[in-house]
MILO-757905 format. One record per residue (C-alpha): x, y, z; residue in three letters. Coordinates in steps of 0.02 Angstrom, whole numbers, padded with zeros to 5 digits, always signed. Layout:
<midos>
XYZAla/...
</midos>
This chain:
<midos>
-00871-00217+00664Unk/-00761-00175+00788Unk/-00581-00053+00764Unk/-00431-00142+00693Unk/-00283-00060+00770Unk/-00108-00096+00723Unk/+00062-00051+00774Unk/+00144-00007+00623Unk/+00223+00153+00623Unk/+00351+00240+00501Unk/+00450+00394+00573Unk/+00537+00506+00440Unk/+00668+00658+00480Unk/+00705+00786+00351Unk/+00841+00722+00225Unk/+01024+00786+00240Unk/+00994+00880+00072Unk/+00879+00986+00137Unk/+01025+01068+00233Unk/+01156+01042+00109Unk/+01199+01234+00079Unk/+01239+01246+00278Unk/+01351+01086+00268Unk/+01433+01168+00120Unk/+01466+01317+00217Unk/+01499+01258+00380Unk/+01654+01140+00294Unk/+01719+01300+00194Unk/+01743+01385+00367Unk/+01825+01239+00439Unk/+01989+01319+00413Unk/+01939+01489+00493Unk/+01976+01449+00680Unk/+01893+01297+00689Unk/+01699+01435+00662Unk/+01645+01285+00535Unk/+01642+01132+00658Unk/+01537+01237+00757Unk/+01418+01281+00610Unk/+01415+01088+00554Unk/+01361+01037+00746Unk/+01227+01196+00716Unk/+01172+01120+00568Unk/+01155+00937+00603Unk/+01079+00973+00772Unk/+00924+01087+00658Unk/+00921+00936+00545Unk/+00883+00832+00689Unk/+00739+00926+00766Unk/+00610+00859+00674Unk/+00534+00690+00675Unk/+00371+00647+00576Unk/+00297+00481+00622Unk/+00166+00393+00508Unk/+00033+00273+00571Unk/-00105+00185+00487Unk/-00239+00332+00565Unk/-00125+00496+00589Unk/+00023+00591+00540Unk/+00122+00668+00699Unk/+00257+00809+00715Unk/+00361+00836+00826Unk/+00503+00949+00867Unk/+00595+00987+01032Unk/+00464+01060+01138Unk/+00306+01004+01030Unk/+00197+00872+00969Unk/+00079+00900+00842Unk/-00064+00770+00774Unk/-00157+00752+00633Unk/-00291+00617+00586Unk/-00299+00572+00403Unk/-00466+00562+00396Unk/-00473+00764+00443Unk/-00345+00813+00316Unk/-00421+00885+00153Unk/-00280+00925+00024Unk/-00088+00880+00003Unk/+00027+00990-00069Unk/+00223+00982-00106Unk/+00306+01142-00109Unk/+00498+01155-00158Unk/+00624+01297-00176Unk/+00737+01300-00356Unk/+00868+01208-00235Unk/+00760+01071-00170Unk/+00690+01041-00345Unk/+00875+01003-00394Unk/+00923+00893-00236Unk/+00737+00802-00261Unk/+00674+00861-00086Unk/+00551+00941-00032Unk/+00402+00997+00096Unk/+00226+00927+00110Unk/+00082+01048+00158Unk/-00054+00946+00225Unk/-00231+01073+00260Unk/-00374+01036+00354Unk/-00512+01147+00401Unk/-00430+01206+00564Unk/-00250+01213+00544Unk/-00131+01152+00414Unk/+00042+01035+00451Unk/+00211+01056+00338Unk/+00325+00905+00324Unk/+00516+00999+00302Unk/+00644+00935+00199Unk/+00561+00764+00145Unk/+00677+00661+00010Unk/+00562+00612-00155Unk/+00411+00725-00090Unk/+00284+00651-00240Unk/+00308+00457-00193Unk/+00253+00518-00012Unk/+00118+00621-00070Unk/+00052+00475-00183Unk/+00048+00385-00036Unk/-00028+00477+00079Unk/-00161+00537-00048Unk/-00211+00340-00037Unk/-00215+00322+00127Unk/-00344+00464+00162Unk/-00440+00396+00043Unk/-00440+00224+00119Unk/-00466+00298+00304Unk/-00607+00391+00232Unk/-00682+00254+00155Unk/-00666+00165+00308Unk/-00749+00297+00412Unk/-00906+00287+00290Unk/-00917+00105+00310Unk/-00935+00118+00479Unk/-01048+00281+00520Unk/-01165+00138+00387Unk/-01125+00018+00509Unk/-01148+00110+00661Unk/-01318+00043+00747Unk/-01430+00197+00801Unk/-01467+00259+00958Unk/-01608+00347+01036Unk/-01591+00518+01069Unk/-01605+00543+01241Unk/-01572+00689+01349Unk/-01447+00691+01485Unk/-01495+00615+01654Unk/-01662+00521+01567Unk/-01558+00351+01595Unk/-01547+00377+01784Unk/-01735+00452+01800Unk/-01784+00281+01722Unk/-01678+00174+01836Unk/-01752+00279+01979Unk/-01946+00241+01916Unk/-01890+00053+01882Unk/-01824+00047+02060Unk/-01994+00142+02145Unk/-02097+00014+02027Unk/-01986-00143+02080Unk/-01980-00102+02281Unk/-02197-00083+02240Unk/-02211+00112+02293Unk/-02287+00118+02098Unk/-02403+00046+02025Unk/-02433-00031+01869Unk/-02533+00072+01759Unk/-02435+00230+01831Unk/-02265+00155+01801Unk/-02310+00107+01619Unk/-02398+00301+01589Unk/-02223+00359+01643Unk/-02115+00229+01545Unk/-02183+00313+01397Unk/-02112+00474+01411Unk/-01923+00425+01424Unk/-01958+00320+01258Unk/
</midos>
């Protein structure tokens, strides 16, 4: 069975709300020489750094200098973790762990649909990746270089500097 790949890909930034106190603050200081439009351009730029994009095989991150990736199939738990302010603006972040190194999604609006979600969707790429190590024909186990020290016999056999009996005695030890 070969790999399905598809195209579809969801990209998420963290929600407004997660940066609601510094919009709050940043129009309270409007008045005080103009300090708050600066702060509102600080915050909306920090709002903006983060992009999380969602595809049917991996989660990435990525921020302004980099790009992180993580395959579903690799990811062991999913957490949501939320402040007493995000639990009363409905936001929140996502820890996802995996045995090397762990990813948090900042600021995500409705953080328990999105963990539902993904929850099902490593379970399907698992599933997935079990149906096709069953599916996987095996191969021999064979050493490095024994392919191209049997193509060299095969060649010394077919050009008749071997004969026979000595090229089958060989044969059998690269089986």
């Amino acid at each position: 069975m070969a790999n399905q790949t598809s195209n579809r890909s969801i990209t998420l930034e963290p929600s407004w709300r997660n940066h609601l106190l510094g919009y709050i603050l940043s129009v309270l200081f409007i008045p005080l020489f103009g300090v708050g439009l600066i702060g509102l351009y600080w915050v909306y730029k920090r709002q903006k750094t983060y992009k999380y994009t969602f595809t049917d095989t991996k989660i990435s991150s990525q921020d302004d200098k980099y790009q992180r990736n993580i395959d579903l199939v690799n990811i062991e738990s999913v957490s949501v973790q939320q402040s007493w302010l995000q639990k009363k603006t409905s936001i929140g972040d996502i820890k996802l762990e995996t045995t090397a190194t762990s990813m948090t999604l900042r600021g995500i609006a409705d953080p328990f649909a999105l963990k539902d979600t993904l929850e099902k969707a490593i379970s399907i790429q698992k599933e997935l990746q079990k149906k096709e190590e069953h599916t996987k024909p095996e191969q021999p186990d064979r050493g490095p270089g024994t392919m191209e020290r049997m193509d060299y016999l095969t060649g010394l056999w077919q050009q008749g500097l071997v004969s026979d009996e000595d090229f089958e005695k060989e044969k059998k030890h690269f089986e």
